[in-house]
Z-matrix of the N, CA and C atoms (Angstrom, degrees):
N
C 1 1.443
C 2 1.529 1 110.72
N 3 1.101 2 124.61 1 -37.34
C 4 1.160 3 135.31 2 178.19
C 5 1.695 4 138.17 3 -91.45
N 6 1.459 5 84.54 4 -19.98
C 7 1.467 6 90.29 5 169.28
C 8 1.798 7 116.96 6 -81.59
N 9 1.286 8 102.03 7 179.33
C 10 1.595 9 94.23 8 -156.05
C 11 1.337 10 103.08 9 -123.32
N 12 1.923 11 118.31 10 122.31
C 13 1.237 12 118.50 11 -156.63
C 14 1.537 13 104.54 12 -92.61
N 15 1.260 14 112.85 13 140.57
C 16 1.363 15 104.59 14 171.26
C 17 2.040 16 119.81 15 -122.79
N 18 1.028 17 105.19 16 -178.17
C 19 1.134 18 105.17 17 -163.41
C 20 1.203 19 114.89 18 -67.45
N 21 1.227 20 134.74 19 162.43
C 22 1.611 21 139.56 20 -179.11
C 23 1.681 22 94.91 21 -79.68
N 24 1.200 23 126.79 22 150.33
C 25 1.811 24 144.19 23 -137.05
C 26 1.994 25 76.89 24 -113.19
N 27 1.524 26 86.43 25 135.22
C 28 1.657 27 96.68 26 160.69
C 29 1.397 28 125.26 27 -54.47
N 30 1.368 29 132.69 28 131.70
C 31 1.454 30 122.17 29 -164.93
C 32 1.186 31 105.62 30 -137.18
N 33 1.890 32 109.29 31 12.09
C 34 1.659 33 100.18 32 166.43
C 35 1.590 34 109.04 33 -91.93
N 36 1.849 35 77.35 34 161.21
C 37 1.374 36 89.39 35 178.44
C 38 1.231 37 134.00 36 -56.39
N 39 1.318 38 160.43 37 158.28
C 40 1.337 39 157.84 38 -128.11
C 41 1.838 40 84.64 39 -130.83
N 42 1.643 41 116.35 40 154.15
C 43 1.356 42 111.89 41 -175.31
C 44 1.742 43 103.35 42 -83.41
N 45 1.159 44 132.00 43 -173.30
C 46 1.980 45 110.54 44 -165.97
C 47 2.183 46 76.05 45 -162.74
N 48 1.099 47 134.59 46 103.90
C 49 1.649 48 137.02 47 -163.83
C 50 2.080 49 74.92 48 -110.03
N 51 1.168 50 113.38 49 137.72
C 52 1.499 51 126.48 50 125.33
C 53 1.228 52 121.44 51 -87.82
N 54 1.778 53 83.33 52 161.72
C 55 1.169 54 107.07 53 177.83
C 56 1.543 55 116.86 54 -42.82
N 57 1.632 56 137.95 55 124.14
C 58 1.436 57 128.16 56 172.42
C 59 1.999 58 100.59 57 -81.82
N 60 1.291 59 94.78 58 131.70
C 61 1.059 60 103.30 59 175.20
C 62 1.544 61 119.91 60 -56.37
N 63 1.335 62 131.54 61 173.52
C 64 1.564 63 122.32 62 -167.40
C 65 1.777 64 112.70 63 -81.24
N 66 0.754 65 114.74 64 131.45
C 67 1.303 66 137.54 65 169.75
C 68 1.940 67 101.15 66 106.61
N 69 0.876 68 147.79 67 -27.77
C 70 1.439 69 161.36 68 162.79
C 71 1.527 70 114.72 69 -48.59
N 72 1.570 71 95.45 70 154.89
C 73 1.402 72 94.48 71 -157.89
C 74 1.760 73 84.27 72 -104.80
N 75 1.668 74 98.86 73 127.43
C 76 1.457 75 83.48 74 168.45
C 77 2.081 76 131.81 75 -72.97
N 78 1.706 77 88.47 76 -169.50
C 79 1.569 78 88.55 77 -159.52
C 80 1.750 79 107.73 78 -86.98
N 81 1.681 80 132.54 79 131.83
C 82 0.849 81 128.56 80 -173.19
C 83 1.620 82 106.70 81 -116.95
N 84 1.748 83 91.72 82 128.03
C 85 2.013 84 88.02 83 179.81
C 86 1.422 85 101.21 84 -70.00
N 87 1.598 86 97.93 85 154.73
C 88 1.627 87 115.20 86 167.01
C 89 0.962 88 112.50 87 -62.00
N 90 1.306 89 154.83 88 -51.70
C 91 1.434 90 153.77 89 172.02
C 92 1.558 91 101.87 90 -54.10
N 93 1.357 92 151.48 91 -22.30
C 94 0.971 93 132.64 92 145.90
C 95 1.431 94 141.43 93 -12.36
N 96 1.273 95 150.92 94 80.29
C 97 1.247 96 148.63 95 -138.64
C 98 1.636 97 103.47 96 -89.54
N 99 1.584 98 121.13 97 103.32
C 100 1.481 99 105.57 98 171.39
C 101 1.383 100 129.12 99 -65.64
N 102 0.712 101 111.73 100 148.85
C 103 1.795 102 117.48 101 -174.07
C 104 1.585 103 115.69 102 -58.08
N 105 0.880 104 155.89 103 158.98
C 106 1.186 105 160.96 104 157.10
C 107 1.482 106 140.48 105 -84.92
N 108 1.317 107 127.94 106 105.98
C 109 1.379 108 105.24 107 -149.50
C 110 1.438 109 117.35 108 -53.04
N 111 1.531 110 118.63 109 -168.24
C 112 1.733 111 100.83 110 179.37
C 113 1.407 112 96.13 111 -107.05
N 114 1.529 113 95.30 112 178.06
C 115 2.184 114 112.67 113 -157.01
C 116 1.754 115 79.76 114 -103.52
N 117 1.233 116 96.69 115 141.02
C 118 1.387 117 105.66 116 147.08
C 119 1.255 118 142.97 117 -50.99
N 120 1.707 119 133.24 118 114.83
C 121 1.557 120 91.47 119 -160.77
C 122 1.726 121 106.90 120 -92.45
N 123 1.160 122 98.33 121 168.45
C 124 1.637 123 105.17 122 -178.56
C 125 1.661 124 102.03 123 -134.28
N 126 1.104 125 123.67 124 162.06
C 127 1.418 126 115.50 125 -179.24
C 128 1.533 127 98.19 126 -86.46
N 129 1.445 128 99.51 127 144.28
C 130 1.858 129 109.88 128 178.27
C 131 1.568 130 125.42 129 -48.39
N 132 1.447 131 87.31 130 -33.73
C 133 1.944 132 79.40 131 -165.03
C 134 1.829 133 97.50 132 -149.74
N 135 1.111 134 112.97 133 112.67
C 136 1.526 135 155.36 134 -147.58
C 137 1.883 136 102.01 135 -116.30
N 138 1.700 137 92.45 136 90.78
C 139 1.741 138 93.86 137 -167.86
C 140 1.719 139 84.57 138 -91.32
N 141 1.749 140 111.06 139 155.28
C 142 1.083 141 114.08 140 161.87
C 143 1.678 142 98.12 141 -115.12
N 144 1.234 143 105.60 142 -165.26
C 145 1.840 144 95.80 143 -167.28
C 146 1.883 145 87.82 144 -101.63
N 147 1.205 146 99.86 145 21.03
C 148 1.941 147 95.96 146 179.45
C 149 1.637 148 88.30 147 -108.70
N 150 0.894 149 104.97 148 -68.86
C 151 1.926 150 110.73 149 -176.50
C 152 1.568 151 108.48 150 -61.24
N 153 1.236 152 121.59 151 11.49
C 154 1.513 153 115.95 152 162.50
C 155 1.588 154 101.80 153 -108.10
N 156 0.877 155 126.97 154 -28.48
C 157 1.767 156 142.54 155 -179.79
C 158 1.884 157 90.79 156 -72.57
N 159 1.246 158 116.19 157 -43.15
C 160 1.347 159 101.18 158 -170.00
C 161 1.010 160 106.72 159 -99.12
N 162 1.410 161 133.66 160 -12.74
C 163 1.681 162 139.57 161 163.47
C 164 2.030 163 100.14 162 -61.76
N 165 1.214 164 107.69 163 -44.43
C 166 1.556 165 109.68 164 177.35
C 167 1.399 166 106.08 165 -73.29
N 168 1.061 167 125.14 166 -94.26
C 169 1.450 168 103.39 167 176.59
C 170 1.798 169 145.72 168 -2.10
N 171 1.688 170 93.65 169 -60.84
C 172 1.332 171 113.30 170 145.93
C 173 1.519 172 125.84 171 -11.63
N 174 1.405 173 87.69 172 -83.02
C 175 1.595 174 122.11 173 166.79
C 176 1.501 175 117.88 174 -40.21
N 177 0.692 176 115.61 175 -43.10
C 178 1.763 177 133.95 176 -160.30
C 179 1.913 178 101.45 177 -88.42
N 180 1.952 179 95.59 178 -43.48
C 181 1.235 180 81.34 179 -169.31
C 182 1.893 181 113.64 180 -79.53
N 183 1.538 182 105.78 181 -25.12
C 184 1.490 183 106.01 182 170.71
C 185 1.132 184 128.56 183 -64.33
N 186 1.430 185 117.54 184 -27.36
C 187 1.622 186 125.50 185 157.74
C 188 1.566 187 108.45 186 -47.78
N 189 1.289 188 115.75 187 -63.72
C 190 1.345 189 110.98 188 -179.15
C 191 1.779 190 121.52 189 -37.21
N 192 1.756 191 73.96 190 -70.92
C 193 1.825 192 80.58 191 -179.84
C 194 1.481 193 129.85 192 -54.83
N 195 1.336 194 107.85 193 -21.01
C 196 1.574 195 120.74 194 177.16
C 197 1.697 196 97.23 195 -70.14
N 198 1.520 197 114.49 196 -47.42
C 199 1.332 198 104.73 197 -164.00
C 200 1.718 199 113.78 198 -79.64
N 201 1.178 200 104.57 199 -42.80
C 202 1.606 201 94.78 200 166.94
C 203 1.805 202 130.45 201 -62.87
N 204 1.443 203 95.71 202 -20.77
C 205 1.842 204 108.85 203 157.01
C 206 2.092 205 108.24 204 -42.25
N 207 1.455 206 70.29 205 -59.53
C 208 1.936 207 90.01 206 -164.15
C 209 1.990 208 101.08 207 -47.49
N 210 1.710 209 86.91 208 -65.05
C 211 1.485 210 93.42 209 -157.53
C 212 1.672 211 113.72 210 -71.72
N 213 1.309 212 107.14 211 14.39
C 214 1.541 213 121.30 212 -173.32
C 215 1.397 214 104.77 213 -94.81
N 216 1.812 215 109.44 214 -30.80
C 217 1.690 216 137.54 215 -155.84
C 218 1.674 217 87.29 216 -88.19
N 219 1.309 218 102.07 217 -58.73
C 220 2.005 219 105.02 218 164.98
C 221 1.128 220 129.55 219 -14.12
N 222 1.645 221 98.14 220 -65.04
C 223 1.858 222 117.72 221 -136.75
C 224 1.829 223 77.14 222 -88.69
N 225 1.267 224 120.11 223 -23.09
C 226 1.175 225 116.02 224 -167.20
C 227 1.829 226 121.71 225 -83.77
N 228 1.159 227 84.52 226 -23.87
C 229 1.620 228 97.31 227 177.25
C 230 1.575 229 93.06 228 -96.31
N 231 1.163 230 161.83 229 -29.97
C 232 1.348 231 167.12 230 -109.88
C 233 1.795 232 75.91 231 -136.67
N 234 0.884 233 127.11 232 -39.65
C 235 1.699 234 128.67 233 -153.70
C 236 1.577 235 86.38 234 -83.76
N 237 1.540 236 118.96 235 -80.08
C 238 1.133 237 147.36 236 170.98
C 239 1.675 238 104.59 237 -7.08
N 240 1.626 239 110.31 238 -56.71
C 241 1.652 240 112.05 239 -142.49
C 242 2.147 241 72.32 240 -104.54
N 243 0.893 242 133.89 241 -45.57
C 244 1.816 243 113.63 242 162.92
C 245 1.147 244 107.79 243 -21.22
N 246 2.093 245 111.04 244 -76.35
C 247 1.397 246 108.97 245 -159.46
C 248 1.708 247 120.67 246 -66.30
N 249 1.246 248 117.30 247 -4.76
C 250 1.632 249 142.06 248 -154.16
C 251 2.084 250 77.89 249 -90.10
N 252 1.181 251 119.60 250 -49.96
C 253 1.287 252 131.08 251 -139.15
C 254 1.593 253 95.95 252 -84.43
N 255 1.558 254 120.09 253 -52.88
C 256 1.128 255 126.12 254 173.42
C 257 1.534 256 110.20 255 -67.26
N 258 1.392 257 139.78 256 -38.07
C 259 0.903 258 129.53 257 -150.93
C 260 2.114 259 77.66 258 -76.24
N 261 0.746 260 118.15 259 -13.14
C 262 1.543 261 103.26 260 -157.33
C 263 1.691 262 103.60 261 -108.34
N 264 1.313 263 115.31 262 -0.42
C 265 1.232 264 118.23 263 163.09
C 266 1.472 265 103.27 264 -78.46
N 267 1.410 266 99.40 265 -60.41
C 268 1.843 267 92.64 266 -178.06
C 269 1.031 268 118.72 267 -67.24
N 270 1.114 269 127.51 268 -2.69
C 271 2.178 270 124.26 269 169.89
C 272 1.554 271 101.81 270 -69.40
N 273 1.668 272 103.86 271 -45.51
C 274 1.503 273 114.80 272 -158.76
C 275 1.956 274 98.82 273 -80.04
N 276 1.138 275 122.07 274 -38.33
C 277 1.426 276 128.75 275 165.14
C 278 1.494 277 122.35 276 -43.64
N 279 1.552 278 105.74 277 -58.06
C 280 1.187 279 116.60 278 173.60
C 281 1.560 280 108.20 279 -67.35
N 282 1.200 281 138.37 280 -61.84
C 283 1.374 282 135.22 281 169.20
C 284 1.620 283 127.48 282 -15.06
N 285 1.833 284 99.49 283 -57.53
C 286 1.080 285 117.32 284 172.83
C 287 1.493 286 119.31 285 -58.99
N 288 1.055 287 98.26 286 -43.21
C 289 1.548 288 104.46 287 -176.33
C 290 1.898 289 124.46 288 -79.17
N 291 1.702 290 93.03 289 -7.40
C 292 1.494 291 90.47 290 170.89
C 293 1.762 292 102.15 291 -95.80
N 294 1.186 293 133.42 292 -9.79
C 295 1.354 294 149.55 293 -172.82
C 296 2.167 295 104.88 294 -58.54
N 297 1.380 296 89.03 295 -40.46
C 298 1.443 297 110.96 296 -164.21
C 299 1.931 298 101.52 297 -70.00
């Protein structure tokens, strides 16, 4: 159950080319993969002065939204550890005052 099955082993024959006699074009297997000519290179990424304005913008607007995410995550824990603070004055107030 646990051991790990693997595939049955390739059992074709391998392709076997002679020698092409002189002047002849020798013999090429079909499974042979021809090469591909080569690509021109071009540089990858092609700013125009519109797609740099909208790459900035972009930019500008995820900064924003990231930062009002954050300082929203703040005001909320900042809110949280206030109400955390009072609730524990008046536990400790009331306590005291049944002591008396």
């Amino acid at each position: 159950m646990f051991t790990p099955k693997y595939p049955p082993q390739d059992t074709a024959p391998t392709a076997f080319t002679h020698p092409a006699p002189y002047g002849s074009t020798p013999y090429v297997p079909a499974h042979t993969p021809v090469p591909s000519p080569p690509v021109s290179q071009r540089p990858a990424l092609q700013l125009t002065p519109g797609s740099t304005l909208a790459l900035v913008a972009g930019g500008g607007a995820l900064v924003l939204v990231v930062g009002a995410v954050l300082v929203s995550m703040l005001l909320a824990v900042a809110i949280t550890a206030a109400s955390v603070a009072v609730c524990a004055v008046t536990v400790r107030s009331i306590l005291k005052s049944d002591r008396r």
